[in-house]
C-alpha positions as CSV (number, residue, x, y, z in Angstrom):
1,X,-2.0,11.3,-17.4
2,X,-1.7,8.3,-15.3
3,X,1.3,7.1,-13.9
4,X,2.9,3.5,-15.1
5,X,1.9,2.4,-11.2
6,X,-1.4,3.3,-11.7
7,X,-2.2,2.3,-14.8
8,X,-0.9,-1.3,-13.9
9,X,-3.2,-1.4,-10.2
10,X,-6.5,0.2,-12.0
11,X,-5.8,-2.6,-14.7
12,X,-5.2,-5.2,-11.7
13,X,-8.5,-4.1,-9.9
14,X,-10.3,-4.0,-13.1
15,X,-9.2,-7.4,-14.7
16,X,-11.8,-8.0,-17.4
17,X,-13.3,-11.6,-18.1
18,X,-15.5,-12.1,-21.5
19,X,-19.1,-12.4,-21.6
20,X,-20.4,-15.5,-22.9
21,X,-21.7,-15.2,-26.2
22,X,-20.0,-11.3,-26.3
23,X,-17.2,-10.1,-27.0
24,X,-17.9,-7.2,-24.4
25,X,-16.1,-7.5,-20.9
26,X,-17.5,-7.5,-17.7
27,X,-15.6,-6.0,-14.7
28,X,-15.0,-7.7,-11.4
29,X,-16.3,-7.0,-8.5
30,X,-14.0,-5.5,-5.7
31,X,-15.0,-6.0,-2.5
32,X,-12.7,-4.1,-1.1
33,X,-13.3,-0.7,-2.9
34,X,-14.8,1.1,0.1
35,X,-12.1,0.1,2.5
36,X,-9.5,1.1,-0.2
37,X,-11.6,4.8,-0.4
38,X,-12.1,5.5,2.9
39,X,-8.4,4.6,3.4
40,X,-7.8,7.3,0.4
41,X,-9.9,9.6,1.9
42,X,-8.5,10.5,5.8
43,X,-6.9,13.6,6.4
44,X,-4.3,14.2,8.8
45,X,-4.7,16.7,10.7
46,X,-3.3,16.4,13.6
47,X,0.1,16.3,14.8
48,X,-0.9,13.2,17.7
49,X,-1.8,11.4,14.2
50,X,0.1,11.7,12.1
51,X,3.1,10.5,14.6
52,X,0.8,7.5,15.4
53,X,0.3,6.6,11.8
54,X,4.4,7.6,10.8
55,X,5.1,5.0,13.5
56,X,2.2,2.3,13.2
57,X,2.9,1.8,9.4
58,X,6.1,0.1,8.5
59,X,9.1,2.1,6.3
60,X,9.6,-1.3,4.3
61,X,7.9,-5.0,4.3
62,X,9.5,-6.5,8.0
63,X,8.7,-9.7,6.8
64,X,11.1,-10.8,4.3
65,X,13.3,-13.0,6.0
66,X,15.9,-16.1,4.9
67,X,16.1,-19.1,6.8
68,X,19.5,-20.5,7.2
69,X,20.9,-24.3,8.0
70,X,24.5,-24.7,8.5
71,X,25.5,-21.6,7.0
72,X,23.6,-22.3,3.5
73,X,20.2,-20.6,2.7
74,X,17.3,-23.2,2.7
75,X,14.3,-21.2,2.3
76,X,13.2,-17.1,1.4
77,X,9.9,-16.1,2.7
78,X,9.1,-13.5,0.4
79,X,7.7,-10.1,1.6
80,X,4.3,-10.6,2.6
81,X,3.2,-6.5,2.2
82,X,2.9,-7.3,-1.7
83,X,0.4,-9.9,-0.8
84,X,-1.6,-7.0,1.1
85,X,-4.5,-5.7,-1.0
86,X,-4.8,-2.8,1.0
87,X,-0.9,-2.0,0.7
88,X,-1.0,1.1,-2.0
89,X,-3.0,3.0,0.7
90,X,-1.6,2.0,3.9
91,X,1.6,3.2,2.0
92,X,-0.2,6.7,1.0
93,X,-1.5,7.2,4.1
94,X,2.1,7.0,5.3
95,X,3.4,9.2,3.3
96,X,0.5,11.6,3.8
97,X,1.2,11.6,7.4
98,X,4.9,12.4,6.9
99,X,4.3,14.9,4.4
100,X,2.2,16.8,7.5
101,X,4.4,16.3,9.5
102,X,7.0,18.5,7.5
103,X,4.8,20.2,5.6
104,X,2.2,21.7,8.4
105,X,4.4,21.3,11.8
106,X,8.0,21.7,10.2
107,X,9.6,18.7,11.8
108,X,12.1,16.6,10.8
109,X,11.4,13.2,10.0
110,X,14.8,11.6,9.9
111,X,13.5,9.3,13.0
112,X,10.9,7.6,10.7
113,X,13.1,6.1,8.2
């Protein structure tokens, strides 16, 4: 059974639009499906990368930041990760990495929190 998370980006990447003249739906096209696989698809294993890709990836969106005049909040620039479509599995791939990292070398991976 498919997770909540998953059910909401396979319904996000599969928006439907009506046929003319049909009530049948049509699929979009995503153009970035075989970026999005391949991504899915590397295996770690190596220690050399999984410490590159543990460090290279970002724990949490760096780019949410407020901008502040005087003291008082004037602007929020939201965090731009959510606006990444490739997000979901740069953040797997993270988590892949760490996972070897424990899993298959036995570290400890307190430094890449």
């Amino acid at each position: 059974m498919a997770s909540t998370n998953q059910v909401s980006f396979d319904l996000f990447h599969a928006a439907a639009a009506p046929a003319k003249g049909s009530s049948t739906f049509k699929a979009q096209f995503d153009a970035l499906k075989p970026l999005r696989q391949w991504l899915d698809g590397i295996e770690i294993k190596t220690p050399e990368v999984a410490h590159f890709l543990a460090k290279t990836i970002p724990a949490q969106c760096p780019f949410e930041r407020d901008i502040t005049l005087f003291g008082r909040r004037v602007a929020h620039i939201p965090p731009l990760c959510k606006l990444n479509p490739l997000y979901e599995e740069l953040v797997g791939l993270r988590f892949r990495a760490l996972c070897y990292l424990v899993d298959e070398c036995g570290e400890d991976i307190q430094a890449y929190s």
